[in-house]
C-alpha positions in Angstrom: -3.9 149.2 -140.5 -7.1 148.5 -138.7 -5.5 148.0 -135.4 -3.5 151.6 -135.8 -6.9 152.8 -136.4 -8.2 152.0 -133.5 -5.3 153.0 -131.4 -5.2 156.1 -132.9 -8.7 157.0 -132.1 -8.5 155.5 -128.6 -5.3 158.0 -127.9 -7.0 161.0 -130.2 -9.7 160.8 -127.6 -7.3 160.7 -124.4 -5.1 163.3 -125.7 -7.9 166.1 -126.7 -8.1 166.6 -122.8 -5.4 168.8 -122.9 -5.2 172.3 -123.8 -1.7 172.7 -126.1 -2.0 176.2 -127.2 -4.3 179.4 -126.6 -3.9 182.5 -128.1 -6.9 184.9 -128.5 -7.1 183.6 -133.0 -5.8 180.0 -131.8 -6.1 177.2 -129.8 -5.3 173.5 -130.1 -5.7 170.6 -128.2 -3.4 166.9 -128.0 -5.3 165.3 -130.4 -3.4 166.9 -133.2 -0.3 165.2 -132.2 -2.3 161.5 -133.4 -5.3 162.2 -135.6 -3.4 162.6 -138.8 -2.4 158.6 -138.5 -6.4 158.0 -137.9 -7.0 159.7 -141.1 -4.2 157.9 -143.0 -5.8 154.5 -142.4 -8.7 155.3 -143.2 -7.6 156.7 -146.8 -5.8 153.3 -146.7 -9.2 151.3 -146.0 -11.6 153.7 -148.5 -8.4 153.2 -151.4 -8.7 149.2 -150.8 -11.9 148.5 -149.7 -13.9 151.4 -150.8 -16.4 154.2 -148.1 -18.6 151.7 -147.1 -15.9 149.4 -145.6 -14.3 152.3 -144.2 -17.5 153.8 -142.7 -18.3 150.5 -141.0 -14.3 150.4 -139.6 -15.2 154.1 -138.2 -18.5 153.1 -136.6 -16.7 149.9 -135.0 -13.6 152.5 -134.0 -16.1 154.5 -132.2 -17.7 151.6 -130.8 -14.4 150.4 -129.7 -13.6 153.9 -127.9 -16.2 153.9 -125.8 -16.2 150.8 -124.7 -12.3 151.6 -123.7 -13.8 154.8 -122.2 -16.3 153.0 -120.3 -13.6 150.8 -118.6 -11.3 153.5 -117.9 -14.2 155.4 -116.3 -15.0 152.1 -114.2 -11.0 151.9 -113.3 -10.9 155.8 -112.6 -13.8 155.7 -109.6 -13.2 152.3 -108.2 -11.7 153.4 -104.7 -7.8 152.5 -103.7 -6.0 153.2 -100.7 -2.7 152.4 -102.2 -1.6 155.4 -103.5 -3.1 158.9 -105.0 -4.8 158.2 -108.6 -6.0 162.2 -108.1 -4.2 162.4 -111.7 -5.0 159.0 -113.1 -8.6 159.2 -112.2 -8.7 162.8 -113.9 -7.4 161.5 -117.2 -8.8 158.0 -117.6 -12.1 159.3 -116.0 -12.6 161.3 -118.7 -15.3 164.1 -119.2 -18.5 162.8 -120.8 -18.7 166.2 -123.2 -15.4 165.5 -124.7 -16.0 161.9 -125.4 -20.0 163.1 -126.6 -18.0 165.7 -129.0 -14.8 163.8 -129.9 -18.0 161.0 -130.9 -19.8 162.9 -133.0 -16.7 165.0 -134.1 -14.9 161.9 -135.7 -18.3 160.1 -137.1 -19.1 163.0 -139.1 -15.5 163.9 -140.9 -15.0 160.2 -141.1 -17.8 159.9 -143.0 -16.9 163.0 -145.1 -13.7 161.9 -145.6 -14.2 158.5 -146.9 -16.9 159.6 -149.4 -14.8 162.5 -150.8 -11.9 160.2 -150.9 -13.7 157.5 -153.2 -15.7 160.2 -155.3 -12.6 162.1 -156.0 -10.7 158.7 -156.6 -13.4 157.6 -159.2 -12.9 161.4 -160.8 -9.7 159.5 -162.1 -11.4 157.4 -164.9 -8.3 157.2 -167.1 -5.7 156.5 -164.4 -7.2 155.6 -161.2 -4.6 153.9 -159.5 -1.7 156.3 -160.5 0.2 158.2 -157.9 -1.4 161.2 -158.9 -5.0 160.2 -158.5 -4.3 158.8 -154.9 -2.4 161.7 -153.8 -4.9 164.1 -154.9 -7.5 162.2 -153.2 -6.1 161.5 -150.0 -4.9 165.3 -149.4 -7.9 166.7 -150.3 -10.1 164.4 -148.5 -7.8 164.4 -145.3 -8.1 168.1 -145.2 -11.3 168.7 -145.8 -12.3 165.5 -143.3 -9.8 167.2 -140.7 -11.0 170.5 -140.7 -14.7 169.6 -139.7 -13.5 166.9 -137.2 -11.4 169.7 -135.4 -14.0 172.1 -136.0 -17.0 170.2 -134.9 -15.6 169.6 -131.6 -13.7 172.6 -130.8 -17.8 173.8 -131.4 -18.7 171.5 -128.9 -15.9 170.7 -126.4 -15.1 174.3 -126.1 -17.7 176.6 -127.1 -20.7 175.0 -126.2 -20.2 172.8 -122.7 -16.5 174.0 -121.2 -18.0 176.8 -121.0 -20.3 175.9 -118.1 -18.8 173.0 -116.9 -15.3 174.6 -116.7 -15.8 177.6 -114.7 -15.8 179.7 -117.8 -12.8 178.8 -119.4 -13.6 178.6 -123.3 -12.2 178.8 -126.5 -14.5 181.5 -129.3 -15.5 180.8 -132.3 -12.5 182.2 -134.0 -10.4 179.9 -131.8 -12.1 177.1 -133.3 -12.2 177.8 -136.4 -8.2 178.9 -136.6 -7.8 175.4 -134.8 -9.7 173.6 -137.2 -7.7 175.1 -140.4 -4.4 175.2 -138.6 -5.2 171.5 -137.3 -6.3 170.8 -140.7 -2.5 171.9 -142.4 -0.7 170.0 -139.7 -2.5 167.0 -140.0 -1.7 167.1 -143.6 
């Protein structure tokens, strides 16, 4: 579980570089297509080993990514003459506001996540372990969690820096809110 986890947030970060959708009420990047599996194992973690365990697993997840960030950067501007990396150096290289919001993005809902996951759980006082209990927890605090970690960096990636780094291409507010509920439902 803890391995998916950090694969999952590894290729969450990679794949939010790309733009899937844009409509004038939507837009949506690639990490939709991995983040729900992120979320799973950390319901798993909180369900087993409670918010603190699974906050710590986050923070280590993070710590994780950018270290895998930090070596694809390295790998992305060390010259070759072998071939054109124009596309690998792109992707790999990264862009230091998506990584700053994807950070911040996935600390925050991870952290929301995992506490509304246990407080719900312990809202189950005759039956805590029934399928009913973990269900109910695990929906509610993947969606909630989801929406703010889509929302939060939309905010940021989108709104706030592409904006100027990105020669005006941007996504609105309405954008990034309709990605964060329609992000959040998918997920789910």
């Amino acid at each position: 579980v803890i391995s998916l986890f950090f694969i999952s947030v590894i290729m969450m970060n990679l794949l939010a570089n790309k733009t899937l959708l844009q409509l004038d009420w939507i837009a949506l990047d690639g990490g939709i297509l991995i983040s729900w599996l992120s979320f799973m194992c950390m319901d798993v973690i909180t369900k087993h080993f409670g918010p603190k365990a699974s906050n710590r697993i986050s923070i280590l997840a993070v710590g994780i990514n950018l270290l895998t960030c930090a070596i694809f950067y390295i790998a992305s501007v060390i010259p070759s003459n072998v071939n054109d990396y124009t596309a690998f150096n792109g992707i790999f290289g990264g862009t230091w506001f998506i990584l700053l919001g994807s950070t911040i993005a996935f600390l925050s809902s991870a952290v929301i996540n995992n506490v509304l996951n246990w407080l719900i759980g312990r809202a189950f006082r005759k039956n805590p372990h029934s399928k009913i209990a973990y269900a109910t927890q695990t929906y509610i605090s993947t969606f909630v969690g989801q929406f703010f970690d889509n929302f939060i960096f939309s905010v940021i990636v989108f709104a706030l820096f592409a904006p100027i780094f990105w020669n005006g291409f941007h996504w609105t507010v309405l954008q990034c809110a309709m990605c964060a509920l329609t992000g959040a439902v998918a997920e789910l």
